[in-house]
Structures are given as structure tokens and as C-alpha cells.
N, C-alpha and C positions, 0 to 999 in steps of 0.2 A: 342668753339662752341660744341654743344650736338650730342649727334650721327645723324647720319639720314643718307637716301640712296636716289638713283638719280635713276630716268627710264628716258631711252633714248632710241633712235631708229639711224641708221646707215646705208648706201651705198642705201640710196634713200627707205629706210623700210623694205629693206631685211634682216636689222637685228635687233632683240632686244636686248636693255642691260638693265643692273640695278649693281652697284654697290653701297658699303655701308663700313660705319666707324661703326664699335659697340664697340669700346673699353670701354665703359662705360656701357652699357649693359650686356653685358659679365660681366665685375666685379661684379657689382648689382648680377646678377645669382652668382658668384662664392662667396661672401658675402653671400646669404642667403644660399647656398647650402655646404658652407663649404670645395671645394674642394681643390683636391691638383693638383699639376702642369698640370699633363697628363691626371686627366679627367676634367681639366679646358678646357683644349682644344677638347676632343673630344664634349664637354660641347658646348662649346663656338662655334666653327665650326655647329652643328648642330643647334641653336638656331639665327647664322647669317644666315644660308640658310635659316632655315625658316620662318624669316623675308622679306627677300626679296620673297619670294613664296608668303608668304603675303603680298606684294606689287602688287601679278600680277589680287588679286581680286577684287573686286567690291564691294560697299555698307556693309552691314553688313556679308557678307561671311565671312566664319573664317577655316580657317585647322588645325590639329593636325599632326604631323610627331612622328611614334613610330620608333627608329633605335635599333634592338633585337638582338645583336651579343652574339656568344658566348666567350666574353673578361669577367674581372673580374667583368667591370664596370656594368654591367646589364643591362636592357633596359635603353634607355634615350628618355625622350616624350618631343616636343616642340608644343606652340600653337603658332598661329600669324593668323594674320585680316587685311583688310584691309588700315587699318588707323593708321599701326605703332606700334601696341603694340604686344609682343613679351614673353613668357617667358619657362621656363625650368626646368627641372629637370633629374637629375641621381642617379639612382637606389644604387650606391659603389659610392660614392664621394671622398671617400680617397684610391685613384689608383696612384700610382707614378711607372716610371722606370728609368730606365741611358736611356740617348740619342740612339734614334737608327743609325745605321752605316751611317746615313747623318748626321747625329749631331741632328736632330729633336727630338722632344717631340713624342716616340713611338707608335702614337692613335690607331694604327693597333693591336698592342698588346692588349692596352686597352679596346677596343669594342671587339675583335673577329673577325675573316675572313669567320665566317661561322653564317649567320643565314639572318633577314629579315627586310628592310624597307620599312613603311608603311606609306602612306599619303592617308588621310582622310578631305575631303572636304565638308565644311556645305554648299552648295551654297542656301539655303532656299527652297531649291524642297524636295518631300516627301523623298526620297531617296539618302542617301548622294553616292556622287563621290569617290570609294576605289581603290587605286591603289597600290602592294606591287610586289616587286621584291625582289630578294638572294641579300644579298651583300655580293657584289665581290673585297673586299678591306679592308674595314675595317677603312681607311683613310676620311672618310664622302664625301670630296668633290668628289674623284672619285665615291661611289656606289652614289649619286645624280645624276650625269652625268650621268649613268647608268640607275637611273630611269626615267629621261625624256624622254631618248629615247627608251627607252622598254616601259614604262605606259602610259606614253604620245605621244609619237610620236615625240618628236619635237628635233634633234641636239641641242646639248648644252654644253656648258664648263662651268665647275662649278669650282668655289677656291674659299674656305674660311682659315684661317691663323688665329691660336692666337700664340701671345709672354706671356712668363708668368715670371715676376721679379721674384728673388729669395725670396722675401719674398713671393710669391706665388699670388701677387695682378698680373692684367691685365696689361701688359705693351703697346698691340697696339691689335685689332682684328678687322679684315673686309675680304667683300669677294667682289667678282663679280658673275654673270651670263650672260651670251652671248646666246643666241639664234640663231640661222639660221632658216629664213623662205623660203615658197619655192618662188621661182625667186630669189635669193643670187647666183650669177653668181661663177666659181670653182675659179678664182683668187681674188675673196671676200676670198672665205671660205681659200684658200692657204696663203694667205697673214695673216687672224686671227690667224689659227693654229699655222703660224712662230711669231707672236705676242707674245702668249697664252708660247709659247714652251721660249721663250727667257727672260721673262719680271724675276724681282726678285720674290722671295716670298710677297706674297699680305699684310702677316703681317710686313715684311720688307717695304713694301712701306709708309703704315699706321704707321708705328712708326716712318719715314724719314721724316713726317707731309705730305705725297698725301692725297690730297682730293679724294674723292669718283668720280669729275671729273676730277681730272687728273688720276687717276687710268685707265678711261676709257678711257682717248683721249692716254695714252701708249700704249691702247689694240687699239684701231681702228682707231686711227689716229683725230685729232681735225677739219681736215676739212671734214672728213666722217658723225660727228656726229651732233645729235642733240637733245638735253637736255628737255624735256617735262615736269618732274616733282619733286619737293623736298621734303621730307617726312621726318617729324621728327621719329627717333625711339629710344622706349623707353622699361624698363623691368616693363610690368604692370599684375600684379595680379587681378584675379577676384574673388579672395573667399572674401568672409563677415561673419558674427557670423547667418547674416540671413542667408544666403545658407548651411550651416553647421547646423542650426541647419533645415532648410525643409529638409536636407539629413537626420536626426534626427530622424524626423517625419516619414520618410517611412519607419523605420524600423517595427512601430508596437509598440501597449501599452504592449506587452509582455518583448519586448527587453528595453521600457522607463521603464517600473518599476524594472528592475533588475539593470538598473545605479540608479537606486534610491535608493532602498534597500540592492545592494552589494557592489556600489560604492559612494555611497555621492554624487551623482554628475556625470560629463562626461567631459571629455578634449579632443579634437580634434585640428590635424597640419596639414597645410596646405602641400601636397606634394612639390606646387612650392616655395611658398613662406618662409617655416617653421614658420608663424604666429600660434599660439595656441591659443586656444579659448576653454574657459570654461564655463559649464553650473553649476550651481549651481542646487540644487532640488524643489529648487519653481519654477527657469526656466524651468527642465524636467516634472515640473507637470502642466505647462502652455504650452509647446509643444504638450501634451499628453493629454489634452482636445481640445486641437486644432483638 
């Protein structure tokens, strides 16, 4: 089965969850982006959360997460939407280190402990919804957990987990999100945290074949829960040769006739995707009457 993530609700809707499989996702990203182990994961970890974040909207709403450390790997930007699609990119794609003193793929290295994550929310009003906090980790899932409840308000436990084979392909990635709403009585929230504190690594679990609902009846218990929705997810691009080239067109007949006459032409790559796309100079002189 293809990836996809589960929203559910817990202890009579005091709590929300969502967990998710992306191991397939994940790779797609590490395929087109080329990465190496350790920023497959800080990669991978960031483009799972914000899939599921993109799960908690509505209709056509869409968000962008920018995570700005100061690691080698450089900014990393994800998009995700309601309806499942998900994609990414990283600034240094070829970031590797040795294990850090847990044995893990060192992401904290890799992003930085010092700089800024930013979510940025289209919800279709004039003014989008901006929220950025410092992060305070460098590990993704901890400065997440961080953001919801400093930008948002809302308690939250975030885990997201990649494995990455030696030949650098995706071995297993998925995460969770837990929520606590208010009325979540304290031996709710005592009994999640000793969950949360005890359970394996979530990329561990997802490489043992858990499902994204059993992931969550380990966290909250199978008779707490209740499963409301299944969502495929997937790594989808939105650029085209049309969007690429109306970016084209804003630049001005000054800047087309100089790919005209210095360059032959014009080549453009997609950040997420790395698709290139060429114009030829009947095409830049057909943009340029446009």
C-alpha cells in the first residue's frame, strides 16, 4: 500500500491525532533532490510533518514551512495542502556525518541549533496566517512541538523518523502528532506523555510494517481511539513550463531579449522537483509579445 496518514480523535475528543507512513514519499524527495543520508532525514522528517499539518486544513488551503538553521544543510522549504500532496526541498543536499552518540543520523548537526522556523498559511483570506519561532533543537520534531505551542497555542508531541539504507535509498519514514485540547483531564495527558516517552523510534516502528493505526492505538490506547479519516499522501509538484514560463514574463521585455540575444534561449529548474525546462527563442519572443 502507498503512503497515507490517519486523523483521529481520543478520550471522548480531547485529544487529536494524525499519524503517517511516507517512506515512499520521502524517497520521491530524496530521488529528485539527490540527497545523502543525513539531510535525507532532516529532509524527510520535515516534509512528513508538513504533510500531516497539511492534513489539519480545509479545501484548498495550502501552507509552506521554511526550517532556517544555521547547519551546513541551509534553509529547507516544504509545501503541503489539504488533500495530501506534499513536496520539498533542501538548500545542501549532500550533508552527511557518523552517527551521533545515540547511534542516530545527526540532523541536529545538520540544520543548526541556531536560527528559525516558519509556517506560512494560505487559508484564502486577504492575509495569510505567519507564525515563526527560534529553533530550539535542530532535531525537527522537537522545534515543531515547540512551534505549536508557542505560535499556535495548542500542546502537542511531534515525531517524525527516517531510516535511510546504505545505499542512501529510504528504508522506512513516518511520524505522529498528538494534540491535547482543552477538557483532556491530567491522567489523559500523564498516561500520553509515559506513551510518547516509552514507545520505539516511530521510524522503527514503520520499518517493523506498523501501520499509521497501529502506531496510534500504541500511543493512545485502541479503545481510546477513533479513526475518522484516511488520506492518501503523495510527493506532488506544481511547476509546469506554463508557470515557468508566466514567471518569464514578469521579468520584463528588457530581461527577454537579453536571453534572446546573449543566451539563445533560457533553461529554468524546478527547486522541488529539479524538472528543467527550456525555452527556445521563438518561445522567448512569443512570451515577450504576450
Amino acid at each position: 500500500m502507498g503512503d497515507y496518514l490517519i486523523k483521529a480523535t481520543a478520550f471522548k475528543g480531547s485529544v487529536r491525532a494524525y499519524a503517517i507512513q511516507s517512506t515512499d514519499t520521502v524517497e520521491e524527495a530524496r530521488r529528485r533532490q539527490d540527497t545523502w543520508a543525513t539531510a535525507s532525514a532532516a529532509l524527510g522528517r520535515t516534509i512528513t510533518i508538513t504533510a500531516m499539518m497539511g492534513a489539519m486544513l480545509k479545501g484548498k488551503d495550502k501552507l509552506t514551512v521554511k526550517l532556517e538553521g544555521d547547519g551546513p544543510t541551509g534553509p529547507i522549504v516544504a509545501d503541503g495542502n489539504a488533500i495530501g500532496e506534499v513536496r520539498g526541498y533542501i538548500s545542501n543536499p549532500h550533508v552527511d556525518f557518523d552517527l551521533n552518540e545515540k547511534g542516530k543520523l545527526d540532523v541536529a548537526r545538520a540544520v543548526g541549533t541556531q536560527g528559525t522556523l516558519s509556517v506560512v498559511k494560505d487559508l484564502g483570506l486577504k492575509e495569510h496566517f505567519t507564525g515563526q519561532v527560534p529553533i530550539i533543537s535542530g532535531e525537527v520534531s522537537e522545534d515543531f512541538t515547540y512551534y505549536f505551542a508557542n505560535s499556535e497555542q495548542v500542546p502537542s508531541a511531534v515525531g517524525a523518523g527516517v531510516l535511510v539504507n546504505p545505499d542512501h535509498t529510504i528504508l522506512a519514514s513516518g511520524g505522529f502528532i498528538i494534540q491535547v485540547m482543552p477538557g483532556a483531564s491530567d491522567d489523559t495527558i500523564s498516561m500520553i506523555e509515559n506513551r510518547i516517552n516509552n514507545i520505539p523510534p516511530i521510524s522503527s516502528l514503520v520499518r517493523d510494517g506498523n501501520s499509521p493505526e497501529e502506531i496510534l492505538n500504541k500511543l493512545l490506547g485502541e479503545e481510546n481511539l477513533k479513526i475518522h479519516e484516511k488520506l492518501p499522501i503523495e510527493y506532488h509538484c506544481h511547476c509546469s513550463k506554463d508557470r515557468i514560463g508566466q514567471a518569464i514574463k514578469s521579468l520584463g521585455n528588457e530581461e527577454i531579449d537579453l536571453m534572446i540575444q546573449e543566451d539563445n534561449g533560457a533553461e529554468a529548474t524546478c527547486h522541488f522537483c529539479n524538472e528543467k525546462y527550456t525555452f527556445d527563442v521563438e518561445e522567448l519572443s512569443e512570451l515577450k509579445s504576450e
